[in-house]
C-alpha positions as CSV (number, residue, x, y, z in Angstrom):
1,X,106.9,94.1,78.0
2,X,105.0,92.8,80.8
3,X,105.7,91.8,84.2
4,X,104.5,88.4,86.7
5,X,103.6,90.0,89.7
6,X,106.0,89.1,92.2
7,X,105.8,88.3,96.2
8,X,108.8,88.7,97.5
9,X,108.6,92.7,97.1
10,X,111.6,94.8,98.4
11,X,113.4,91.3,99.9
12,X,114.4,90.6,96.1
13,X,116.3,94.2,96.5
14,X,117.6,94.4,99.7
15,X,117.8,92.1,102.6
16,X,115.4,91.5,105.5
17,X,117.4,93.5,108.0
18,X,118.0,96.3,105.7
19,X,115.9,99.1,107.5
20,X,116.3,96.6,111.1
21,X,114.6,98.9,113.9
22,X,114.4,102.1,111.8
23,X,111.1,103.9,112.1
24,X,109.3,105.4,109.8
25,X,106.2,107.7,109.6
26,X,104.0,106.9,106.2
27,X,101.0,109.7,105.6
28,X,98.3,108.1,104.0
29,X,99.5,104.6,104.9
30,X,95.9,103.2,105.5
31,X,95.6,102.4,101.3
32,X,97.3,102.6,97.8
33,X,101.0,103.6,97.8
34,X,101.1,104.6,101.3
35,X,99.9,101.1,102.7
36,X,102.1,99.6,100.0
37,X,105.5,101.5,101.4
38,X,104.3,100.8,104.7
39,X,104.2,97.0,104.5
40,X,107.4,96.7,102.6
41,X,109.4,98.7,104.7
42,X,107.9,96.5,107.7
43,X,109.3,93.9,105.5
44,X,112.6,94.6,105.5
45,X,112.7,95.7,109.4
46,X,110.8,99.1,109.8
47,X,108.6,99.9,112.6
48,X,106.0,101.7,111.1
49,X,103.8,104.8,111.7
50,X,100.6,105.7,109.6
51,X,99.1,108.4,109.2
52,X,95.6,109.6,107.5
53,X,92.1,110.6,108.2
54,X,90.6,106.8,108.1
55,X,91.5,105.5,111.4
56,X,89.7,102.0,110.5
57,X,92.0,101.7,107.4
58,X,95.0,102.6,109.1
59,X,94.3,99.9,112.2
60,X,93.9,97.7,109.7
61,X,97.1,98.0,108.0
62,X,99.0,98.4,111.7
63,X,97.4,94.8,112.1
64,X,99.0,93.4,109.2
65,X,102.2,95.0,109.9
66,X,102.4,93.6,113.9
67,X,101.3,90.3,112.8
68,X,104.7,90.7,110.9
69,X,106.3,90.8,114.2
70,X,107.1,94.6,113.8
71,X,105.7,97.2,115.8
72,X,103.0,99.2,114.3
73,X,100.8,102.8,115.3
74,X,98.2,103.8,113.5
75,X,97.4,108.1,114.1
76,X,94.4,109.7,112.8
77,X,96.3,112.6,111.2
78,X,94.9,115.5,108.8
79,X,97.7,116.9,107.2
80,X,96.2,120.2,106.2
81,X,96.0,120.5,110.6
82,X,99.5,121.5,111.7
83,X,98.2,120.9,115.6
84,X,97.5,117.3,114.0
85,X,100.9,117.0,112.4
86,X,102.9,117.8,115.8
87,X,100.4,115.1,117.4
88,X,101.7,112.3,115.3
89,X,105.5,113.3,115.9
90,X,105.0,113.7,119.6
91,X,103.3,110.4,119.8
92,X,106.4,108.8,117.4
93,X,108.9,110.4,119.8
94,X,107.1,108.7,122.9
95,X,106.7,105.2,121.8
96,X,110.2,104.9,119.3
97,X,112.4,107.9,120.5
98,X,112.9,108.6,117.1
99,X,112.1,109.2,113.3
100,X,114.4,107.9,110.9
101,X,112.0,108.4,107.6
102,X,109.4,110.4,106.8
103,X,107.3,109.3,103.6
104,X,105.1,112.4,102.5
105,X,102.6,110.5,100.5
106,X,99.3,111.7,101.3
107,X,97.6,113.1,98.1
108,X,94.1,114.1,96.3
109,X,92.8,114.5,93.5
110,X,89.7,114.3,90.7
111,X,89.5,114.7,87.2
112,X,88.0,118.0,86.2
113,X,88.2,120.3,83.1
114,X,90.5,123.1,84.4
115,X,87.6,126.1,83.2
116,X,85.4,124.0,85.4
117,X,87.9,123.5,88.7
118,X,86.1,125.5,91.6
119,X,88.3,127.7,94.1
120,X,87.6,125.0,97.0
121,X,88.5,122.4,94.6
122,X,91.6,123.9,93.9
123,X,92.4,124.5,97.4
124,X,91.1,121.0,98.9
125,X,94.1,119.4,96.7
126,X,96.9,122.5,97.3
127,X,96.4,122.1,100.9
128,X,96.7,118.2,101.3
129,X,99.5,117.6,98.8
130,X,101.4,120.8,98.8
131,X,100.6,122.2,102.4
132,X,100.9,119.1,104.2
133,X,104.0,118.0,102.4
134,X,105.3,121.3,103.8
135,X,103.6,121.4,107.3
136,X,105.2,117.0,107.7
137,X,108.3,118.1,106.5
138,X,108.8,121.1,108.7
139,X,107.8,119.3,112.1
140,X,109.5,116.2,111.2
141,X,113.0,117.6,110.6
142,X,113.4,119.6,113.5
143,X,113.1,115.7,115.2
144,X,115.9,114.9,112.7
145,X,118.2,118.1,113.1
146,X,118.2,117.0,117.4
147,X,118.7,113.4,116.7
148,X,121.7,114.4,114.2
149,X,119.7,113.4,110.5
150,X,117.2,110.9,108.6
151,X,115.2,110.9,105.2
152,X,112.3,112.6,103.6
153,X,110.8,111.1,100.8
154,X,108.1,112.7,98.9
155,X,105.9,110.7,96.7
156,X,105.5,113.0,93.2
157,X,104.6,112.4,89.8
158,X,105.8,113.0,86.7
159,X,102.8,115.3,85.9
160,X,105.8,117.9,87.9
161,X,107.5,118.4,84.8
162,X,105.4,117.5,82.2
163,X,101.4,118.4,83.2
164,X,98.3,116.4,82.8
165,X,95.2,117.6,81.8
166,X,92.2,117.8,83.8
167,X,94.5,117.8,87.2
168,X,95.8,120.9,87.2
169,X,95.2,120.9,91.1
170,X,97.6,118.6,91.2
171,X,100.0,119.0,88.9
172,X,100.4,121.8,89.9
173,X,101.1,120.9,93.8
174,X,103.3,118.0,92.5
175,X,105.5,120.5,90.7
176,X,105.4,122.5,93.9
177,X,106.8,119.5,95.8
178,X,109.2,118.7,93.7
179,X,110.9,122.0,94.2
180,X,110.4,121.6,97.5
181,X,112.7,118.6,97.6
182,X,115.5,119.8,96.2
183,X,115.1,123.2,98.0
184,X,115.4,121.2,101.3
185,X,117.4,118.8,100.0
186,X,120.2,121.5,99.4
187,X,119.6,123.4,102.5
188,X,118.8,120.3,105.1
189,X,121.9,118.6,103.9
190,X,124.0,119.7,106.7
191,X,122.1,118.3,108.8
192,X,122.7,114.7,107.3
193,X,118.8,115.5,106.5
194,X,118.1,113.3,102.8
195,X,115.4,114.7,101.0
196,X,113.9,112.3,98.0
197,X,111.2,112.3,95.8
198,X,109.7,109.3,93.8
199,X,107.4,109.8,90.8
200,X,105.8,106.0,90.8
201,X,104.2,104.9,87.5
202,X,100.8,103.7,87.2
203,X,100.0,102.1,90.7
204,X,97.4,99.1,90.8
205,X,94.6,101.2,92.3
206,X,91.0,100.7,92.1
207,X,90.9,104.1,90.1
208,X,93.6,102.6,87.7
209,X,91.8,99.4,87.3
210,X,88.7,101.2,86.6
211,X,90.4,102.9,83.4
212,X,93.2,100.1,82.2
213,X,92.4,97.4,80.0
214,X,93.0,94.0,81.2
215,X,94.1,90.8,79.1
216,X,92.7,87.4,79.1
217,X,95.8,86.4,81.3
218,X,95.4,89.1,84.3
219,X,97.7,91.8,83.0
220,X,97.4,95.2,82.5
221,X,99.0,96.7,79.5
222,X,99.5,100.4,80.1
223,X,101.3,102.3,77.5
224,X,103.6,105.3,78.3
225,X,105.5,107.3,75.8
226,X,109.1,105.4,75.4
227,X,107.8,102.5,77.9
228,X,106.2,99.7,78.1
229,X,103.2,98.8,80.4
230,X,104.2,96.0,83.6
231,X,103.8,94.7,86.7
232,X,105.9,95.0,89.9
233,X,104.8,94.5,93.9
234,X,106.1,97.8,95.1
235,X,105.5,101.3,94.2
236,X,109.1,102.0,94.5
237,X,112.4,101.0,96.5
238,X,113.7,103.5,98.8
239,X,117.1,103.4,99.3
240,X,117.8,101.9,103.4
241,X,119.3,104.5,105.7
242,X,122.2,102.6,105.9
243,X,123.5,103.6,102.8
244,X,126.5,105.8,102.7
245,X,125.1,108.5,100.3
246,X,126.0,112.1,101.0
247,X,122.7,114.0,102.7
248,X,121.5,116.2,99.9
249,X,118.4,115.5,97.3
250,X,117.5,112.9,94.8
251,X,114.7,112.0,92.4
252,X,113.7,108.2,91.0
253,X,111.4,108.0,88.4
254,X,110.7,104.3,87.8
255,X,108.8,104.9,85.6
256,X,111.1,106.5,82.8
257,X,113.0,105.6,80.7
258,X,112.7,102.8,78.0
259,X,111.0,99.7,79.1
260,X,111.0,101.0,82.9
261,X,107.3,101.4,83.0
262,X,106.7,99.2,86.2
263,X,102.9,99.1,87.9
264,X,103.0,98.5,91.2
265,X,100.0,96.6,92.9
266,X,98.0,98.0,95.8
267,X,94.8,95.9,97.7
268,X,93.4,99.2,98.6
269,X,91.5,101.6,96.8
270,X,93.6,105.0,95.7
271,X,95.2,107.1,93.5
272,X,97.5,106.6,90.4
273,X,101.1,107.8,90.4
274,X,99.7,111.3,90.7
């Protein structure tokens, strides 16, 4: 089964107004899933701030997003740099007065034979997507527990539950953050505090193009166990604050399941779904 790429993005899903003056805080929103969240949830009403090392990448994408008619900051943010972390909140706080969402996406990793991992490979990874996960999280909810709730969303992969060779760094971290989630999740709850994590399929990433074989007609078959390969805009929908679910945790994979192997498309170079 395969997929037409298609334009229109969340506004197929939900309407234009659906996240109307929330803000939200995207790490790694300068390329790859992160950029892709961030300009759909501009999309349908989001003010938008994102987060990441590359400052020129992340201007770049606060461009787009303003010329959208939203308002837009790009922070230069390591996430492994808890001093750096608080920055990006305190700055938040002074220009929107709030944080409704926080999007924990920023991730590494490399293929490596596991014998052959060194320890500052392992930790470069475990610090970024693990650590930083943790370190966001932490300063962002105390924000939310004042202001009376929001939504953490924590971009996994499904390498939490079932591994992947030659990442263990990652896998490993993933898994990590997927326990996280619902461990917040069930104790951030009374706080109206949503805690969510999304395991995207394969995400159209320079890295993914690199290893995918592409048809005379400019699609990518990609072949999952019980799914077949496709296209889709976004890396995933995330549900609008508006919605009336109880605070707790939640995980979408749309990538399982039969025939629910979606691909979303990024311009940016990145990472795959893990």
């Amino acid at each position: 089964m395969a997929y037409g790429f298609n334009p229109n993005g969340l506004l197929d899903t939900f309407s234009p107004t659906a996240l109307r003056e929330r803000v939200a805080i995207v790490t790694g929103g300068g390329t790859g899933i992160g950029q892709g969240i961030a300009l759909e949830m501009s999309r349908v009403g989001a003010n938008i701030v994102v987060a990441a090392r590359n400052l020129e990448r992340l201007e770049r994408t606060a461009e787009e997003i303003q010329a959208r008619g939203r308002r837009a900051l790009a922070i230069q943010c390591d996430v492994r740099d808890t001093d750096q972390i608080q920055n990006v909140v305190d700055k938040t706080i002074q220009e929107f007065g709030k944080i409704d969402i926080l999007v924990n996406n920023a991730a590494g990793r490399f293929n490596i034979p596991s014998e052959d991992l060194s320890y500052n490979g392992w930790h470069s990874v475990v610090n970024i997507v693990l650590h930083g996960t943790w370190y966001f999280s932490q300063a962002v909810a105390k924000q939310m527990i004042k202001q009376g709730g929001g939504n953490i969303i924590n971009i996994i992969s499904n390498s939490a539950w079932l591994g992947s060779s030659h990442v263990i760094h990652s896998a490993a971290s993933k898994s990590a953050v997927w326990n996280l989630t619902k461990t917040l999740g069930a104790e951030w709850g009374k706080y109206n505090i949503r805690v969510n994590s999304i395991s995207p399929a394969w995400i159209w990433t320079r890295e993914v193009q690199r290893a995918a074989d592409i048809d005379g007609g400019g699609r990518t078959i990609l072949r999952a166990a019980g799914a077949g390969g496709g296209l889709c805009d976004t890396p995933a929908a995330v549900r609008p604050q508006g919605d009336r679910s109880p605070a707790g945790v939640t995980h979408r994979s749309p990538g399982a399941g039969a025939g629910a192997g979606l691909l979303g498309r990024s311009r940016e170079a990145g990472h795959p779904g893990g």
